[in-house]
N, CA, C and O of each residue as an XYZ file, in Angstrom:
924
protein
N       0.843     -1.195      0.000
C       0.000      0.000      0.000
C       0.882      1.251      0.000
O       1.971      1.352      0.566
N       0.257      2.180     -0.713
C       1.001      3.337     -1.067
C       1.114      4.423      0.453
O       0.011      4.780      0.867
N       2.296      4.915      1.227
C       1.921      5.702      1.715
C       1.667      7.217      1.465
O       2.324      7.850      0.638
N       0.363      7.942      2.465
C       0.247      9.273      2.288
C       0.695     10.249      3.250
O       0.124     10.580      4.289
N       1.581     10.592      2.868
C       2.508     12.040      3.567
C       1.576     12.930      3.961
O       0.661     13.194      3.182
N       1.635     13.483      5.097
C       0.374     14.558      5.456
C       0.732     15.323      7.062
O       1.402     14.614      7.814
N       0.414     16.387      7.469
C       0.365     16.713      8.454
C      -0.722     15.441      9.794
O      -1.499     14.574      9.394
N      -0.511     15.645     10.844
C      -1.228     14.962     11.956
C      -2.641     15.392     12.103
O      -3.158     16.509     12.124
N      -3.199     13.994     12.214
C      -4.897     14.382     12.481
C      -5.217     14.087     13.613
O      -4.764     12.958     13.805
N      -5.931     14.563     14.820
C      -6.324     14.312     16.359
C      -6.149     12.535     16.199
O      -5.270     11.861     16.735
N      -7.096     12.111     15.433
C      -7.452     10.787     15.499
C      -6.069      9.835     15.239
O      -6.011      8.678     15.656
N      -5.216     10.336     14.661
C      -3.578      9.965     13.994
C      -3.225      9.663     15.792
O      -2.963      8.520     16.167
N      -3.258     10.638     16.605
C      -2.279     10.846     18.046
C      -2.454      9.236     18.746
O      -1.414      9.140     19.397
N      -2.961      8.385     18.876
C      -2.960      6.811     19.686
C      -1.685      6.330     19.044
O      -0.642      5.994     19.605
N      -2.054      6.371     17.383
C      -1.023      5.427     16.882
C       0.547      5.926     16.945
O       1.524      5.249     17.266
N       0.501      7.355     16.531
C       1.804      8.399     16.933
C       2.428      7.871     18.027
O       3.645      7.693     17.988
N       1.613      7.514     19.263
C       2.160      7.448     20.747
C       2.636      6.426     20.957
O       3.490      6.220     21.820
N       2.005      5.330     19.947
C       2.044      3.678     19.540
C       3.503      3.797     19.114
O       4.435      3.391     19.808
N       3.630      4.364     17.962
C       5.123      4.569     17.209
C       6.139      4.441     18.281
O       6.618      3.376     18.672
N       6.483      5.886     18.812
C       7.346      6.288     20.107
C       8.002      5.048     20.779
O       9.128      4.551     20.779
N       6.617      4.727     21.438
C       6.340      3.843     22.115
C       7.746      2.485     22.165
O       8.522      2.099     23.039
N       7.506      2.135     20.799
C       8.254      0.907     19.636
C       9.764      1.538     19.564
O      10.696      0.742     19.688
N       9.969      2.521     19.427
C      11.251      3.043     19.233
C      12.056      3.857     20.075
O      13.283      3.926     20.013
N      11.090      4.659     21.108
C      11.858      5.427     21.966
C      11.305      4.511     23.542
O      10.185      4.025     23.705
N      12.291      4.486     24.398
C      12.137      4.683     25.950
C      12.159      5.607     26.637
O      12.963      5.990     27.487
N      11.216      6.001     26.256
C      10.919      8.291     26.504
C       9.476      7.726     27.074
O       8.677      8.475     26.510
N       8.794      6.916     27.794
C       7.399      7.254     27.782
C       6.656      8.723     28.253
O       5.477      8.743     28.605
N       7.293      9.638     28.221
C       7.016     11.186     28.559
C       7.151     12.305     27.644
O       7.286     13.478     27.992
N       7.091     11.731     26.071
C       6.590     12.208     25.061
C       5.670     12.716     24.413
O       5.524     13.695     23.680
N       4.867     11.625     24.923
C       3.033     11.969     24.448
C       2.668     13.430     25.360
O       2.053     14.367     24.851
N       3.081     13.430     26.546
C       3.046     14.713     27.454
C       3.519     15.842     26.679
O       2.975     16.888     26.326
N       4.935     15.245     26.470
C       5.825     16.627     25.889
C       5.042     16.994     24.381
O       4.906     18.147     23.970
N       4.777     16.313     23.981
C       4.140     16.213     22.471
C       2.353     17.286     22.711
O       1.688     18.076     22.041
N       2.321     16.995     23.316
C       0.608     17.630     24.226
C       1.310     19.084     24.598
O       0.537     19.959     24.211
N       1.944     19.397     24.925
C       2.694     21.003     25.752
C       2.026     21.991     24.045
O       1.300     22.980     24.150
N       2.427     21.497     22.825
C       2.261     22.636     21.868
C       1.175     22.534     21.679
O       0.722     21.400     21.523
N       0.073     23.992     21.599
C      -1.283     23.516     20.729
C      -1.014     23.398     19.528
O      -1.725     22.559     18.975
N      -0.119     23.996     18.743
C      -0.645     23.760     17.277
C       0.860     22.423     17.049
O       1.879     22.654     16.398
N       0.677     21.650     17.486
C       1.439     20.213     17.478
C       0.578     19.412     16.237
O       1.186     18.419     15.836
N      -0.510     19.623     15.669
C      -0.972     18.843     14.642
C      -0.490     19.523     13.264
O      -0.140     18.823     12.314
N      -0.494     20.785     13.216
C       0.008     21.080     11.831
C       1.609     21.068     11.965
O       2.262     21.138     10.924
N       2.124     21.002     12.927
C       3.766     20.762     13.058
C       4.157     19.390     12.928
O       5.353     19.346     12.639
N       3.627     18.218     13.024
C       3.863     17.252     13.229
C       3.628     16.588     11.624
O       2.623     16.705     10.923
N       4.615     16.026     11.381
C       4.059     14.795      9.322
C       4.155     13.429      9.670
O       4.822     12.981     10.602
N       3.526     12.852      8.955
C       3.363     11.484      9.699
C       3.046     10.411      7.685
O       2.199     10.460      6.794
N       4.037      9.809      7.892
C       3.465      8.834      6.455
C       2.979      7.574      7.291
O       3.626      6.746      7.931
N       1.308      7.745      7.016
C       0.487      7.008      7.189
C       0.237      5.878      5.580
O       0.347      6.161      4.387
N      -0.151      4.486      6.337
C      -0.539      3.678      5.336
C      -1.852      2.989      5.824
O      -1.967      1.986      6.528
N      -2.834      3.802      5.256
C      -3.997      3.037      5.941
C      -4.424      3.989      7.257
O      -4.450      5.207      7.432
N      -4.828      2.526      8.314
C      -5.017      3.191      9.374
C      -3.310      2.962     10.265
O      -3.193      3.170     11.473
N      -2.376      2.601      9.548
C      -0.934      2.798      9.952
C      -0.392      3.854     10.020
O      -0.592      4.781      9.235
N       0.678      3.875     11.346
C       1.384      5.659     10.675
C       2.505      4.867     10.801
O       2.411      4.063     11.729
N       3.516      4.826     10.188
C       4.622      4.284      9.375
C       6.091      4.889      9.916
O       7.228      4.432     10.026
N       5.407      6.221     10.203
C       6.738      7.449     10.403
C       6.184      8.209     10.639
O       5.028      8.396     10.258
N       7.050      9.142     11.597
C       6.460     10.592     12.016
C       7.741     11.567     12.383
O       8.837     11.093     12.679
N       7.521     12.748     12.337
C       8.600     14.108     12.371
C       7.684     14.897     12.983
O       6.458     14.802     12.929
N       8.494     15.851     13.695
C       8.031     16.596     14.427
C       8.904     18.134     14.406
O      10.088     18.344     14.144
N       7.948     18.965     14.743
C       8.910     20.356     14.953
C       8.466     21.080     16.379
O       7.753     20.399     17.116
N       8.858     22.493     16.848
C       8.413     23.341     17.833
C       9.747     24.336     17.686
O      10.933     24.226     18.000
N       8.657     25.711     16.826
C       9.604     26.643     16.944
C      10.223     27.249     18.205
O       9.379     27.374     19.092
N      11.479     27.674     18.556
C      11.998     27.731     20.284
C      13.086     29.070     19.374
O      13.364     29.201     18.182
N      13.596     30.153     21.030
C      14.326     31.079     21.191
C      15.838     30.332     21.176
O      16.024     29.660     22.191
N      16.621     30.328     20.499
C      18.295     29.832     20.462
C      19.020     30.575     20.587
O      19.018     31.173     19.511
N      19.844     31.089     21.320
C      21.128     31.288     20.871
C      21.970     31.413     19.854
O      22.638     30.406     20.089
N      22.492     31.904     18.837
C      23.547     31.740     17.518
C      25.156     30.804     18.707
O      25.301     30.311     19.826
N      25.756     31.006     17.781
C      27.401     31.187     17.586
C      27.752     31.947     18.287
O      28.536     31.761     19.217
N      27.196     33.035     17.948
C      27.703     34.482     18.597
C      26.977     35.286     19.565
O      26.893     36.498     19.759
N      26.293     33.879     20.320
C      25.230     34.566     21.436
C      23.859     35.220     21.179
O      23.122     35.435     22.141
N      23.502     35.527     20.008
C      22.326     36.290     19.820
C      21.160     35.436     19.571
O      21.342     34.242     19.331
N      20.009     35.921     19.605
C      18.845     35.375     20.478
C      18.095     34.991     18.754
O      17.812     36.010     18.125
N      17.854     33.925     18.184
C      17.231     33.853     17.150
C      15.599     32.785     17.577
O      15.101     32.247     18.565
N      15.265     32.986     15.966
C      14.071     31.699     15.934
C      14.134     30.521     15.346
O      14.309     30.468     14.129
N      14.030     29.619     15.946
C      15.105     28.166     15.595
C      13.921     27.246     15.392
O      12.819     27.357     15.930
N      14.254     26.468     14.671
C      13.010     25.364     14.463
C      13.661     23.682     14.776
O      14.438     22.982     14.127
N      12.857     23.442     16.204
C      13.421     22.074     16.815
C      12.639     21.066     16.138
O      11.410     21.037     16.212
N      13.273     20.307     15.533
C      12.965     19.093     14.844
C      13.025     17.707     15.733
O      14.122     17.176     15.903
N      12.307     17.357     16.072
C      12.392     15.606     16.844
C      11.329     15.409     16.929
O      10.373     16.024     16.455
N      11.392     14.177     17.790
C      10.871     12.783     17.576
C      10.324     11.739     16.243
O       9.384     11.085     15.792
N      12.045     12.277     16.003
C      11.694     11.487     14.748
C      11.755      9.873     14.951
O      12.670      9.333     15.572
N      10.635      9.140     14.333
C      10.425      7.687     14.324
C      10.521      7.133     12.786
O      10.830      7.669     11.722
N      10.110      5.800     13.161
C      10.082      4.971     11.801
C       9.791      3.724     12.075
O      10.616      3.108     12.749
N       8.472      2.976     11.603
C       8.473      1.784     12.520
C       9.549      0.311     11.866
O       9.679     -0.015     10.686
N       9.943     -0.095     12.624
C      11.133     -0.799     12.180
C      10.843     -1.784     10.474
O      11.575     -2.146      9.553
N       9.963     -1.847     10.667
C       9.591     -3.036      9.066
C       9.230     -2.189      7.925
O       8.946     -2.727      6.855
N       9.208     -0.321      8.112
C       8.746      0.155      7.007
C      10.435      1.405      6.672
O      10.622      2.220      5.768
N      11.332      1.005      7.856
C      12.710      1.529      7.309
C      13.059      1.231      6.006
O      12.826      0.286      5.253
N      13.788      2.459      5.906
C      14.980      2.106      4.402
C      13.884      2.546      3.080
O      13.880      1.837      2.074
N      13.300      3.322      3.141
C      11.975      3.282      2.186
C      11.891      5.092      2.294
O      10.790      5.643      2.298
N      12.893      5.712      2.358
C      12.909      7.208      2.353
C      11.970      7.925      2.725
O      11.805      9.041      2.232
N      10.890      7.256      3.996
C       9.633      7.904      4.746
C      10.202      9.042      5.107
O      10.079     10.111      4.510
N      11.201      8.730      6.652
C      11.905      9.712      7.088
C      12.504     11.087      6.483
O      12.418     12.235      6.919
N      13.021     10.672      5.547
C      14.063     11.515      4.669
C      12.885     12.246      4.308
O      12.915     13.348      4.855
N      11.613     12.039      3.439
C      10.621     12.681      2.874
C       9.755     13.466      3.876
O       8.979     14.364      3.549
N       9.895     13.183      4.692
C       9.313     13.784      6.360
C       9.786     15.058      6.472
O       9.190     16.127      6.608
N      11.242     14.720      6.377
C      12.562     15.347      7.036
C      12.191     17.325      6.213
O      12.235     18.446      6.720
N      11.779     16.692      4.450
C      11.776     17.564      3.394
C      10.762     18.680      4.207
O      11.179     19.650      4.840
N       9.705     18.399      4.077
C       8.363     18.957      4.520
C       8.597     19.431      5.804
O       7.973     20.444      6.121
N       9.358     18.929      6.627
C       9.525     19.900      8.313
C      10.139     21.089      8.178
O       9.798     22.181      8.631
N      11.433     20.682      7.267
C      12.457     21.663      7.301
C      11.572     23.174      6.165
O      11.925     24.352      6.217
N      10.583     22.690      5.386
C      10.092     23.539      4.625
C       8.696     24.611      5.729
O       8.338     25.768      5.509
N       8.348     23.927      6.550
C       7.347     24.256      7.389
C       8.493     25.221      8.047
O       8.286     26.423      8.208
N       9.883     24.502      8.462
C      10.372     25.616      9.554
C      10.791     26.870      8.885
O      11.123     27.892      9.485
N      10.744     26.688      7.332
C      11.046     28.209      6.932
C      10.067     29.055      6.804
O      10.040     30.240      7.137
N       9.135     28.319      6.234
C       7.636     29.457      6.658
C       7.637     29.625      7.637
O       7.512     30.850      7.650
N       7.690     29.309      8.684
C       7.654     30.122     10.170
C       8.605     30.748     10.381
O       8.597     31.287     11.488
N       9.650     30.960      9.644
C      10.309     32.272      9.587
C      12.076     32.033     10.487
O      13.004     32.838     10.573
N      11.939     30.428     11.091
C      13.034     30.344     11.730
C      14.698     30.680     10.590
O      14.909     30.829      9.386
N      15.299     30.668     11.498
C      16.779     31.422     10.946
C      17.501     29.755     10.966
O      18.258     29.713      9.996
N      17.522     28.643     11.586
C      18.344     27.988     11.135
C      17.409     26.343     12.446
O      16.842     26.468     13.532
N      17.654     25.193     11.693
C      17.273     24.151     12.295
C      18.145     23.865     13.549
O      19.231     24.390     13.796
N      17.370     22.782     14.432
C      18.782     22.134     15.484
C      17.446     20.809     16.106
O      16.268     20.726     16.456
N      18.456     20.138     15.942
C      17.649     18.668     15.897
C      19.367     17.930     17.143
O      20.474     18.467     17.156
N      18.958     16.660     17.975
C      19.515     15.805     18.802
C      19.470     14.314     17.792
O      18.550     13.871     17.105
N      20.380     13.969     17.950
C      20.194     12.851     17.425
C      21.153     11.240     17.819
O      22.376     11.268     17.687
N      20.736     10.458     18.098
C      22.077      8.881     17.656
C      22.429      8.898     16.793
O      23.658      8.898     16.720
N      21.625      8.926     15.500
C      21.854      7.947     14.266
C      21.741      9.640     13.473
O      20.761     10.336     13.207
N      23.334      9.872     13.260
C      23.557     10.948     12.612
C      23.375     11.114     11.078
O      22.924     12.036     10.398
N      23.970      9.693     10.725
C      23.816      9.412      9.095
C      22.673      9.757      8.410
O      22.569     10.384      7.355
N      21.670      9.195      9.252
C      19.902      9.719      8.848
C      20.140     10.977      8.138
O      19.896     11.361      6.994
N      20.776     11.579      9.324
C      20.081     13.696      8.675
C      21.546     14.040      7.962
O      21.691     15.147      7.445
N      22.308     13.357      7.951
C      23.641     13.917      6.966
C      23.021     13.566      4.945
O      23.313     14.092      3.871
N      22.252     12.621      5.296
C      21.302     12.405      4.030
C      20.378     13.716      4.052
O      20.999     14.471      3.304
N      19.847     14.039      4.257
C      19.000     14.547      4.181
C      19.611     16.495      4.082
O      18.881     17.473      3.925
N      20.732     16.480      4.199
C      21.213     17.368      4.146
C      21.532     18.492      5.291
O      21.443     19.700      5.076
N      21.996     17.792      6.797
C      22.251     18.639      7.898
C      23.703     18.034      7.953
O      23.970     16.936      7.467
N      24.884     19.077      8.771
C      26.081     19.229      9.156
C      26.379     19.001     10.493
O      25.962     19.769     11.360
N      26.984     18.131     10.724
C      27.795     17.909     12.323
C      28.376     19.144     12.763
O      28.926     19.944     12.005
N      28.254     19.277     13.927
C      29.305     19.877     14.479
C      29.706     19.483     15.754
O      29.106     18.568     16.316
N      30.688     20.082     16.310
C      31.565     19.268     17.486
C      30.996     19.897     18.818
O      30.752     21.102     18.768
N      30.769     19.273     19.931
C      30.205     20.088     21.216
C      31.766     19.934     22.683
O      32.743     19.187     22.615
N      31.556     20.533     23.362
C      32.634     19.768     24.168
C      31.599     20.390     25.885
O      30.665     21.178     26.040
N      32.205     19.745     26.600
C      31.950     20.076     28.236
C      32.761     19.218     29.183
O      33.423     18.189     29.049
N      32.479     19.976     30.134
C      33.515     19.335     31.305
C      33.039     18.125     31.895
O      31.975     17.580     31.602
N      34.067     17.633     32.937
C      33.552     16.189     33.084
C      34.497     16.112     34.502
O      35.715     16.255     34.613
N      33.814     15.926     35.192
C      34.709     15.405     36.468
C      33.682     14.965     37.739
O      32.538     14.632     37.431
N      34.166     14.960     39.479
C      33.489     14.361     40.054
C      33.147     15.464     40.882
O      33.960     16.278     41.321
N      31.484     15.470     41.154
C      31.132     16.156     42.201
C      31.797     16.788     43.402
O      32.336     16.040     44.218
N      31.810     18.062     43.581
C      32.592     18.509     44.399
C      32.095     17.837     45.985
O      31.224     17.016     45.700
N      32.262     17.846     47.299
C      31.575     18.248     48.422
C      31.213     19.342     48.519
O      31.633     20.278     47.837
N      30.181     19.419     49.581
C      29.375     20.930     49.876
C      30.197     21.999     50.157
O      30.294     23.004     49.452
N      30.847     21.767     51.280
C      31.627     22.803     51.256
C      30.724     24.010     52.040
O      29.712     23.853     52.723
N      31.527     25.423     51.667
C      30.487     26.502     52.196
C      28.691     26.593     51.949
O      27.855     27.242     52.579
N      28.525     25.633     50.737
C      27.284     25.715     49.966
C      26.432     25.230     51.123
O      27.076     24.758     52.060
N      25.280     25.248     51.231
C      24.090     24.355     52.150
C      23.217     23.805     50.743
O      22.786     24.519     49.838
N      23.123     22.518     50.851
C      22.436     22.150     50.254
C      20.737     21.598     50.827
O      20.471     20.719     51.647
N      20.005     22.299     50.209
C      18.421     21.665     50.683
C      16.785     21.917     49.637
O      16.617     22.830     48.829
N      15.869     20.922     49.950
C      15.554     20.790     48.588
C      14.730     22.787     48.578
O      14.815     23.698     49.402
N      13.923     22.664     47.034
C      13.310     23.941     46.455
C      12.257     24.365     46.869
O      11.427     23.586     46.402
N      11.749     25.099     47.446
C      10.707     25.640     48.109
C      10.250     26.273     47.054
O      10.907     26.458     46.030
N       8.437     26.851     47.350
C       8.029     28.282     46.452
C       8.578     28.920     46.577
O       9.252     28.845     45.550
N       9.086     29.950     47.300
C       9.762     31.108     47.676
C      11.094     31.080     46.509
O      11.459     32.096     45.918
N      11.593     29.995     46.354
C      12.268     29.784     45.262
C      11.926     30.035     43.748
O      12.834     30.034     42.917
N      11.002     30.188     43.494
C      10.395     30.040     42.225
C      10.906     31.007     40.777
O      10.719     30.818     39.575
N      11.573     32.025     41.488
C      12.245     32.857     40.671
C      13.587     32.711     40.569
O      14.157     33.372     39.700
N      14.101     32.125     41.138
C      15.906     32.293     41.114
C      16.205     31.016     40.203
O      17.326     31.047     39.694
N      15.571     30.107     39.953
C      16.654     29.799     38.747
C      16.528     30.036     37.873
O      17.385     29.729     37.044
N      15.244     30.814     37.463
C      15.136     31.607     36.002
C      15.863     32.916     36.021
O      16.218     33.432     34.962
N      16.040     33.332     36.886
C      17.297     34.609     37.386
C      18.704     33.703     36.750
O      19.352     34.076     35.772
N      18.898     32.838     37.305
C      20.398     32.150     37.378
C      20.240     31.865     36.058
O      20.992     32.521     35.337
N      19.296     30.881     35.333
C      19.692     30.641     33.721
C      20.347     31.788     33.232
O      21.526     31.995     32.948
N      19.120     32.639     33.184
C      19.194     33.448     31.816
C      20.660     34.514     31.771
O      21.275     34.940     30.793
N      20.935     34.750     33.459
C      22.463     35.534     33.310
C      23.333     34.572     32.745
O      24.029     34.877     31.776
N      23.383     33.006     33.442
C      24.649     32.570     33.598
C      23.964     32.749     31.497
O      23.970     33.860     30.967
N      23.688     32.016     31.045
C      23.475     31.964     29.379
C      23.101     33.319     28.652
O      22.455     33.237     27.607
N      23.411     34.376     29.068
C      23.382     35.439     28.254
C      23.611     35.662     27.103
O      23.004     36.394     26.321
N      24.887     34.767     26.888
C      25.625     35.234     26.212
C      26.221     33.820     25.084
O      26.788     33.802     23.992
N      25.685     32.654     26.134
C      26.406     31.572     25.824
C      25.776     30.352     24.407
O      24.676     29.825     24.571
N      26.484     30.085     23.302
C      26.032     29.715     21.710
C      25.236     28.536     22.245
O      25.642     27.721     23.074
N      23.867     28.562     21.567
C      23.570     27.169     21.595
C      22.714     26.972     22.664
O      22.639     25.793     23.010
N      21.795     28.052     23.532
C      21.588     27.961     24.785
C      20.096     28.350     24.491
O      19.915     29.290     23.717
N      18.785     27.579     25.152
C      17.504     28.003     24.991
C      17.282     29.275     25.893
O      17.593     29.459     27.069
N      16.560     30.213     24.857
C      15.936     31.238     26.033
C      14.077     30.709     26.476
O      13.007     30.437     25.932
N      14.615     30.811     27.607
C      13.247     30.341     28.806
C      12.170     31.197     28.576
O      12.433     32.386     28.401
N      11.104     30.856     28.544
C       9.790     31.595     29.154
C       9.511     31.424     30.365
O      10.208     30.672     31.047
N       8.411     32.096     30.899
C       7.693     31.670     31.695
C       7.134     30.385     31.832
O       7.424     29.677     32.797
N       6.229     29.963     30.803
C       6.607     28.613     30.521
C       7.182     27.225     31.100
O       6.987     26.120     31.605
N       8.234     28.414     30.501
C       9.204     27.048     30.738
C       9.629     26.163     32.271
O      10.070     25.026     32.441
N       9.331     27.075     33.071
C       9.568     26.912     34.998
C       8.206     26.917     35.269
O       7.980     27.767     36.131
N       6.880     26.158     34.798
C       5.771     25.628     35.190
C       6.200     24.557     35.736
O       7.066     23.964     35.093
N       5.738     23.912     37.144
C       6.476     23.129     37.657
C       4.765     22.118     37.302
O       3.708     22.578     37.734
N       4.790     21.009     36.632
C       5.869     19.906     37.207
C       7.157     19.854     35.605
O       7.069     19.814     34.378
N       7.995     19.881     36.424
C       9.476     20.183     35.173
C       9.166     19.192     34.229
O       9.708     18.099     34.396
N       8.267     19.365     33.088
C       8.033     17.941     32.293
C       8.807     18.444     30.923
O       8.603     17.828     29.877
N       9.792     19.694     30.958
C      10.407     19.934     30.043
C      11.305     19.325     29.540
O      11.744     19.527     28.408
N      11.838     18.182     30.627
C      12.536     16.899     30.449
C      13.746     17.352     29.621
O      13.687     18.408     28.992
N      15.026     16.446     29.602
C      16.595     16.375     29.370
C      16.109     15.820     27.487
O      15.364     14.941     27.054
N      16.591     16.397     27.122
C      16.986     15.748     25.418
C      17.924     15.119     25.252
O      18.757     15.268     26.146
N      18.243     14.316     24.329
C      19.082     13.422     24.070
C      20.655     14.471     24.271
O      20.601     15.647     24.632
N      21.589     13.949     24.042
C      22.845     14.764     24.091
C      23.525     14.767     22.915
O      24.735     14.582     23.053
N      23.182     14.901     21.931
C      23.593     15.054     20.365
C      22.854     15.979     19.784
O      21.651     16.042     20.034
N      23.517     16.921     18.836
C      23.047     18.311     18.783
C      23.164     18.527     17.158
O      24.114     17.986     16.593
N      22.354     19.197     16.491
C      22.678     19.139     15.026
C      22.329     20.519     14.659
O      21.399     21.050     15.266
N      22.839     21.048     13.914
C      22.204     22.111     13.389
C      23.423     22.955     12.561
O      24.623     22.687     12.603
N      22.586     24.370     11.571
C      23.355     24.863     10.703
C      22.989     26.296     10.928
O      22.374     26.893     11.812
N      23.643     26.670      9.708
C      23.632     28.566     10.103
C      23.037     29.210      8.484
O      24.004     29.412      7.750
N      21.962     29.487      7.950
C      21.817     29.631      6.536
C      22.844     29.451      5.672
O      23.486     30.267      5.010
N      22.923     28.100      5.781
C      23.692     27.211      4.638
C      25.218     27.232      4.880
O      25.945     26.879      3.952
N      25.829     27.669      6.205
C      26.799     27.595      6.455
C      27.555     26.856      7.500
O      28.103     27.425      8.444
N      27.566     25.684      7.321
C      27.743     25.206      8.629
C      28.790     25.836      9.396
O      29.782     26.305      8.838
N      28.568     25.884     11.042
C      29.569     26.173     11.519
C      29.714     25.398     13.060
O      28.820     24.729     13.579
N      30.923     25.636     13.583
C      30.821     24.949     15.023
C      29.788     24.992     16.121
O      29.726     24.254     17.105
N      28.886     26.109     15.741
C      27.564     26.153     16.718
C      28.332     26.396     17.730
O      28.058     25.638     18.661
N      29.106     27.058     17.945
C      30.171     27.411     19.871
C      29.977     25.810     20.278
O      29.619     24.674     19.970
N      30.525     26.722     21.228
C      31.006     25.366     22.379
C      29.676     24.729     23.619
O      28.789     25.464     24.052
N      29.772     23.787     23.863
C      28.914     23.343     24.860
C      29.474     22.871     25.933
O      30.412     22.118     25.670
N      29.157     23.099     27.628
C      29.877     22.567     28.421
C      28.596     22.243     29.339
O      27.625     22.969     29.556
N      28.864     20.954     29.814
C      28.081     20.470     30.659
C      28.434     20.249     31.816
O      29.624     20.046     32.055
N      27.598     20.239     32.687
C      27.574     20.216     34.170
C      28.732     18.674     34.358
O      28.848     17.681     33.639
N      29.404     19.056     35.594
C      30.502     17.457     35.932
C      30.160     16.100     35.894
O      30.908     15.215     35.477
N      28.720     15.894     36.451
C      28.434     15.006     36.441
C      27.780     14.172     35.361
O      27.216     13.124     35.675
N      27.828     14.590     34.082
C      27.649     14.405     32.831
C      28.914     13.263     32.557
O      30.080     13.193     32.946
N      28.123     12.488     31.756
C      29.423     11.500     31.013
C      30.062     12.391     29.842
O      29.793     13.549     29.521
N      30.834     11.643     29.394
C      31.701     12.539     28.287
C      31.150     12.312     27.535
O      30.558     11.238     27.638
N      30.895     13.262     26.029
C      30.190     12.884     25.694
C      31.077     12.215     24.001
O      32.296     12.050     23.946
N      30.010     11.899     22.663
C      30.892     11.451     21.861
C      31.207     12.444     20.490
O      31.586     13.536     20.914
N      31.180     12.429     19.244
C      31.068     13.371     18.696
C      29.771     13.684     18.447
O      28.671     13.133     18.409
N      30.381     15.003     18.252
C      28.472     15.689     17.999
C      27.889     15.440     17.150
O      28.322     14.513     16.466
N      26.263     16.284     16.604
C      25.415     16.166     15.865
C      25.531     16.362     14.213
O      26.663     16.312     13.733
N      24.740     16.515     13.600
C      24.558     17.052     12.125
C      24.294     18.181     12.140
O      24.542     18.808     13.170
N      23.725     18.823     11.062
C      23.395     20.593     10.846
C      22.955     20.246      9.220
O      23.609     19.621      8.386
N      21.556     20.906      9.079
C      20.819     20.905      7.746
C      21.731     22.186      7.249
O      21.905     23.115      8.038
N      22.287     22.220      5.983
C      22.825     23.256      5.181
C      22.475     23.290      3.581
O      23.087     22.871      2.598
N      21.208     23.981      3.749
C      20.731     23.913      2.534
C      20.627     25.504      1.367
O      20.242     25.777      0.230
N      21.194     26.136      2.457
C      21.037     27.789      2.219
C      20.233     28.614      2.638
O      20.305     29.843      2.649
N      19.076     27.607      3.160
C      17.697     28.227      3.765
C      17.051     28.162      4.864
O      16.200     28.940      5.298
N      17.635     26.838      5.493
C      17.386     26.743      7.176
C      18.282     26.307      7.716
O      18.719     25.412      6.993
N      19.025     26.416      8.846
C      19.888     26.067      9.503
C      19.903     25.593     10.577
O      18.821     25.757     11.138
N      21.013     24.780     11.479
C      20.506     24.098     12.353
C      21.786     23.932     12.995
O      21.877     23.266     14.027
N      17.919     18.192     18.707
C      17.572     17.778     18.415
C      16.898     17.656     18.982
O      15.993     16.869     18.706
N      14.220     14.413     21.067
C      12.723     14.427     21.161
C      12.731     16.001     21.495
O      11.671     16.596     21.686
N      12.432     17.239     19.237
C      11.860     18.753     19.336
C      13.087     19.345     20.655
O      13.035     20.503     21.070
């Protein structure tokens, strides 16, 4: 049966979650996937039947450049594929139609997470290299450590946004974004993305100590027109 490429229909979302499900150990997707309202015209899905085969996803977000400045970035993930309908250029044809959606919305360059880098180096995104630190938890020390109260509710959106002012590659927060319960959840640690058709190192990334090291980085779409991972 022939599949049909199409944006997401309400009734599409069981089997979508079905997909995930099969391929990712994220069960806190369908949540994260629920956070956007307009998640149905962002989302493509090659359906066969009452099958969905494959699905891509976007959510335009505030980035960082290279050079610190605050752009409109178009996050590409949860990308799937159900294992028996791989190798059949669903994805890749997915991939076409997201990256075309993220230029009508006006974003300045893609950034997608990924394992399986080869996927989007087809499809036309650029690696680049990330680095961060790595060592062992300090002791407390002068610090007091104890858990977050309300009264807290403002200081680590104080603390992000100084300590990342300035820093490439870094989401700017909303309000939003510190709705507690934190279901904004950790993304994979592979990073892809481009700069209107130029790839570049995307700056540097450094992660907190207790982070494993990590391996080489992501891809980057460089197509001249969007630039650039679970959204």
């Amino acid at each position: 049966m022939t599949h049909t490429l199409r944006t997401l229909a309400p009734a599409d979302e069981a089997a979508v979650h079905a997909l995930w499900a099969i391929c990712f150990d994220a069960p806190y997707l369908p949540a994260l996937h629920a956070l956007d309202p307009d998640r149905h015209r962002r989302t493509f899905v090659a359906a066969r039947g009452d099958t969905v085969d494959a699905v891509v996803c976007y959510v335009p977000r505030q980035f960082r450049d290279a050079d610190g400045r605050v752009e409109r970035v178009g996050g590409i993930g949860n990308v799937a594929a159900r294992p028996e309908a791989r190798g059949q250029g669903l994805v890749r044809r997915l991939l076409t139609l997201a990256a075309e959606a993220v230029i009508a919305e006006s974003c300045a360059w893609s950034l997608l997470f990924t394992a399986t880098p080869g996927v989007y180096e087809r499809s036309g995104w650029t690696g680049f290299r990330t680095s961060w630190a790595e060592g062992s938890l300090t002791t407390a020390g002068r610090f007091r450590v104890r858990a977050a109260t309300p009264a807290d509710a403002g200081r680590p959106a104080e603390l992000h946004a100084g300590f990342n002012a300035t820093r490439p590659l870094t989401a700017v927060r909303t309000a939003n974004d510190w709705i507690p319960p934190c279901a904004r959840l950790v993304r994979p640690r592979r990073r892809m993305a481009d700069r209107r058709g130029q790839p570049g190192d995307g700056g540097r990334r450094h992660r907190d100590p207790a982070h494993r090291r990590g391996r080489r980085g992501p891809r980057v779409r460089g197509d001249g027109r969007c630039t650039g991972g679970p959204r």
